[in-house]
N, C-alpha and C positions, 0 to 999 in steps of 0.2 A: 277477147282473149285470142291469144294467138296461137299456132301449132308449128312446132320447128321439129327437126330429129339431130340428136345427137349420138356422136357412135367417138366409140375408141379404139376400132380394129382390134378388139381383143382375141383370142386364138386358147379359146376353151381347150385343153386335151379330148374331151370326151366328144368334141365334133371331130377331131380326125382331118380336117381340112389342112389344107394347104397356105402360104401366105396367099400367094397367087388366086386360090380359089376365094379369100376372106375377099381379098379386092374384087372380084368381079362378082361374088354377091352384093358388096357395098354398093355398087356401082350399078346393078340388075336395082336392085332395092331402092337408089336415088332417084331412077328412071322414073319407077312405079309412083315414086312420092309427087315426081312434079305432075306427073298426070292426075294424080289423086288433089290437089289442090294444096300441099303443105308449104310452110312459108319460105323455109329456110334447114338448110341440113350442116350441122355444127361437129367440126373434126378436134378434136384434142392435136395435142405436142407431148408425145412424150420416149423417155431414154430408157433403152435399159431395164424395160419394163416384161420381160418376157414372159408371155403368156396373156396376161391383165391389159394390155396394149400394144401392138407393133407401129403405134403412128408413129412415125419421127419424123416424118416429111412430108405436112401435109400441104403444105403450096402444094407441090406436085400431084397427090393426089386429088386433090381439088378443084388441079387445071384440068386434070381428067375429065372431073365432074361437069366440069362448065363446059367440057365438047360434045356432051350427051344429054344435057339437061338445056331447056329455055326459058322457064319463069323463076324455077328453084332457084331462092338465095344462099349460099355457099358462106360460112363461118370458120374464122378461125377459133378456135374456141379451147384453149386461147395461145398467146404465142408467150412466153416466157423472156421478159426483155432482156434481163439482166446475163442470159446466157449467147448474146447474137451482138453484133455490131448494130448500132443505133439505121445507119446507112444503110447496110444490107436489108434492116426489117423494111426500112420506107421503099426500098427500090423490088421485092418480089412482092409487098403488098399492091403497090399501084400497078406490077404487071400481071398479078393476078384480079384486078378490079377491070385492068383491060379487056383479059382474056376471056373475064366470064361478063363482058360487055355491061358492065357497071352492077353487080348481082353481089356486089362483098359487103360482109361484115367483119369488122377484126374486135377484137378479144383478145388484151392484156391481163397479164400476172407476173407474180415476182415468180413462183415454181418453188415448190418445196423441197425436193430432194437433196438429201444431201451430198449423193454422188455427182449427180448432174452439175452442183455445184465446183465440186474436186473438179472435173472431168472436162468443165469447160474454164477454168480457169477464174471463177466471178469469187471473190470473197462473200458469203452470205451475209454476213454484217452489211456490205454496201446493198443488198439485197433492193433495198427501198429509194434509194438515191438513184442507184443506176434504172432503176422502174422509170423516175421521173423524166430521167435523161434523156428515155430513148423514147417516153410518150412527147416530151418537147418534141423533139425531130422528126415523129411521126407525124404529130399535127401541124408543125413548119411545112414538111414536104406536102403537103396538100396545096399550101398556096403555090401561085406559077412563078414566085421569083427565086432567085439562090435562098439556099437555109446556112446559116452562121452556125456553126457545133461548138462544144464548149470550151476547145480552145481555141477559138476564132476564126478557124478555117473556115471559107466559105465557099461551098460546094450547089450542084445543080442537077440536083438527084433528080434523073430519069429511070424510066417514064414518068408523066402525070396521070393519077387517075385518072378514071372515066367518070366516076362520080363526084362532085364538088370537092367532096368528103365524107368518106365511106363513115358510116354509123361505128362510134369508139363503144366497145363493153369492156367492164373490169371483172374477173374474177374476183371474188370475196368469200374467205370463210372465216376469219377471224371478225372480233366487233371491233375494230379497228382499222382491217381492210373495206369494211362496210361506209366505216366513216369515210376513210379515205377518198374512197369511189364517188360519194357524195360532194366532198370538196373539190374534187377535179370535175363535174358535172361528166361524171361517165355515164350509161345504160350499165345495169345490173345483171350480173349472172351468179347464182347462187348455186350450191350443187348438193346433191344426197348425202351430204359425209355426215351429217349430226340428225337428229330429230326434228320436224317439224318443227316442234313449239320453240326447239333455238332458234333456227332459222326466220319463223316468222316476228319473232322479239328484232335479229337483226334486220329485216328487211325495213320492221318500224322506228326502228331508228336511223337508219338511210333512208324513209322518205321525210323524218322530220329533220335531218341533217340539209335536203336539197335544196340550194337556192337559185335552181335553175328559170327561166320565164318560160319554158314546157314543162311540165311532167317528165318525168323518168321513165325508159321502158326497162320493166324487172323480168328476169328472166328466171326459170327454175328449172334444175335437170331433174328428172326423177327417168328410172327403170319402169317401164310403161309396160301389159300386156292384155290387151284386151280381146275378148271374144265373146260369140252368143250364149255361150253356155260359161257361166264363171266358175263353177267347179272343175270344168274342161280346164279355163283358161289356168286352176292356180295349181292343178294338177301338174302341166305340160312346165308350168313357171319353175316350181319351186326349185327344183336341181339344179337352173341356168341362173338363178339370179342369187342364190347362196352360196353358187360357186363365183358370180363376179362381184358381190358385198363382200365375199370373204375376203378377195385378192383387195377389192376397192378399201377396204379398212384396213388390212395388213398394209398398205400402202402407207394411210394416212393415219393410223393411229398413233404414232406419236408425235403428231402435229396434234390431234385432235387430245391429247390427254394432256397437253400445254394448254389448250383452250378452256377444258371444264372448270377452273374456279370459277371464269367470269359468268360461271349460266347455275353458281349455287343454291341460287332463292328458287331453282325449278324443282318441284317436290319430286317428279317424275325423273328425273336427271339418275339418281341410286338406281331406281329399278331399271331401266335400260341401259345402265353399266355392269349391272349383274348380270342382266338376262343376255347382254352383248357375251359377258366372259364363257356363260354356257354351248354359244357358238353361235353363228348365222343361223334365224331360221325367219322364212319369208310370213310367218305371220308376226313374228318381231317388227322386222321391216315396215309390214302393212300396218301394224298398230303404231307405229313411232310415224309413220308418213314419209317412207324413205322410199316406197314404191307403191305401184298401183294398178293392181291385179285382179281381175275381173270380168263383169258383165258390163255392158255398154252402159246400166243403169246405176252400175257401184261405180265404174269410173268415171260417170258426171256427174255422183255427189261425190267422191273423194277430189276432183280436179276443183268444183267449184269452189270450196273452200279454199282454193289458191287462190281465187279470183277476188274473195270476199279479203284477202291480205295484201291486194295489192300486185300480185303477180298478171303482168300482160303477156307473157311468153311463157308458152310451159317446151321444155327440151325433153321431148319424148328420147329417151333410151330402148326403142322396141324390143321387149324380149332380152334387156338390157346387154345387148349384143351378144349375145349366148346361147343361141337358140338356133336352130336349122333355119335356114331362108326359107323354104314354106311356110314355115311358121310365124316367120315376122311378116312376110308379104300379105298371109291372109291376117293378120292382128292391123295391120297397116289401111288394108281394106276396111274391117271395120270399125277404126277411127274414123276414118274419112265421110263412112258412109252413114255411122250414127253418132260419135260422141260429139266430134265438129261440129258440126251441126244445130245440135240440141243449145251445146255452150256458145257459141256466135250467138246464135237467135237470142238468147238471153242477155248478149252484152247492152 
């Protein structure tokens, strides 16, 4: 298994920071990571979102990342195709695969919002079409000769990566985008929005959908906080991660109350739609497996059962970006220094 971080520059009220100061703890905290040995640190895209996220640019923050990190893999995570010119994504992904001297991962999605939608002109209907369009041209522009676009123009998108071809992930949260991912032979990225036991139903049918000649890498976000004392740990938690479920649901609930027929034969489906409407509360969370909060010994039997489903990448959310940077920095430490560990040795 593997250990990535994932963040959304969210801007909690109750921390008082700055944007400015959110980026150079991200950035203090990336440092830490690549010395700590993590694999890969995974930024969102998002609009409009104030408070819950300020990413909207994260090429940029990213190229950052890669002038201050050397082993750390850098992810988009993910990029929204249907809102950008097909060109534009191929031509700052290869010069961000340069910049951090061949260290990228890209991560597509269609994006659910429906402003983002208005805002940038995409009809959502064509949502999935235009998805397709602009992963053609992504995976064209890898090779080194002109790419043809779909109405035949033929262009010579510079730069070329540095890597052959940076590793393709898809967003998935519907069982349909699961499938989808599977027929384009994408890597998987799954994220906190539903309960565990959906999620690990979708995962199983995106590995029996693959027809890849490798295995698949599955990824999963979860809001991570771990330390030696777990009563500390869910003490210090519960304020930061039911203030970013709250926002992170308020986001997605009415994407996600579109999804519930298809997951009705789940008995447990009722009761964490009830106990959701009574409000955020992080032992919800921990029982449904939406997060993982703890002692170094609860979060390597809560993670391993990602592993027993198939999950090769867990997207740690430390302190699911809500939390003071001391806090995540020393939660960061001991991942590194006991859960990592334990769960490698087991692979």
């Amino acid at each position: 298994m593997h250990f990535d971080l994932f963040h959304e520059l969210a801007m909690p009220p109750a921390l008082g920071r700055s944007e400015a100061q959110a980026v150079d703890d991200w950035l203090q905290e990336l440092m830490l990571a690549d010395n700590l040995g993590f694999r890969c640190a995974w930024l969102v895209e998002h609009h409009f979102t104030r408070h819950y996220s300020h990413s909207s640019a994260p090429d940029l923050l990213l190229a950052a990342a890669a002038m201050r990190t050397r082993r750390l893999r850098l992810g988009l995570g993910v990029i929204p195709l249907p809102h950008h010119h097909p060109v534009r994504v191929a031509e700052r992904v290869a010069t961000l695969d340069v910049l951090s001297h061949g260290r990228l991962e890209v991560g597509i999605g269609r994006g659910f919002a429906p402003q983002e939608y208005r805002v940038f002109g995409a009809p959502m209907e064509e949502s999935r079409a235009r998805t397709e369009a602009g992963l053609a041209v992504l995976r064209a522009s890898f090779a080194r000769g002109p790419v043809t676009l779909a109405d035949g123009t033929q262009v010579d998108i510079l730069p070329k990566p540095l890597q052959a071809a940076p590793p393709l992930w898809a967003a998935a949260v519907s069982p349909e985008s699961f499938h989808w991912a599977a027929g384009q032979q994408l890597n998987l990225l799954a994220g906190p929005f539903k309960p565990w036991f959906m999620t690990r139903a979708d995962i199983a049918a995106y590995r029996a959908a693959w027809q890849g000649d490798e295995p698949p890498a599955i990824g999963m976000t979860l809001g991570v906080f771990c330390l030696p004392d777990g009563r500390r740990a869910r003490r210090l938690a519960a304020p930061a991660f039911e203030w970013f479920y709250g926002e992170l649901l308020r986001v997605t609930l009415p994407v996600l109350e579109r999804l519930y027929p298809s997951y009705e034969h789940f008995r447990e489906l009722g009761r964490f739609r009830h106990l959701l409407r009574l409000g955020v509360d992080l032992a919800v969370l921990r029982r449904f497996g939406m997060a993982v909060v703890g002692s170094p010994a609860e979060c390597i039997d809560r993670l391993s059962s990602l592993a027993e489903a198939g999950v090769t990448h867990v997207l740690c959310a430390v302190g699911a970006g809500a939390m003071p940077t001391e806090l995540t920095r020393e939660s960061l430490q001991v991942l590194a220094s006991e859960v990592i560990p334990a769960l490698q040795r087991d692979d």
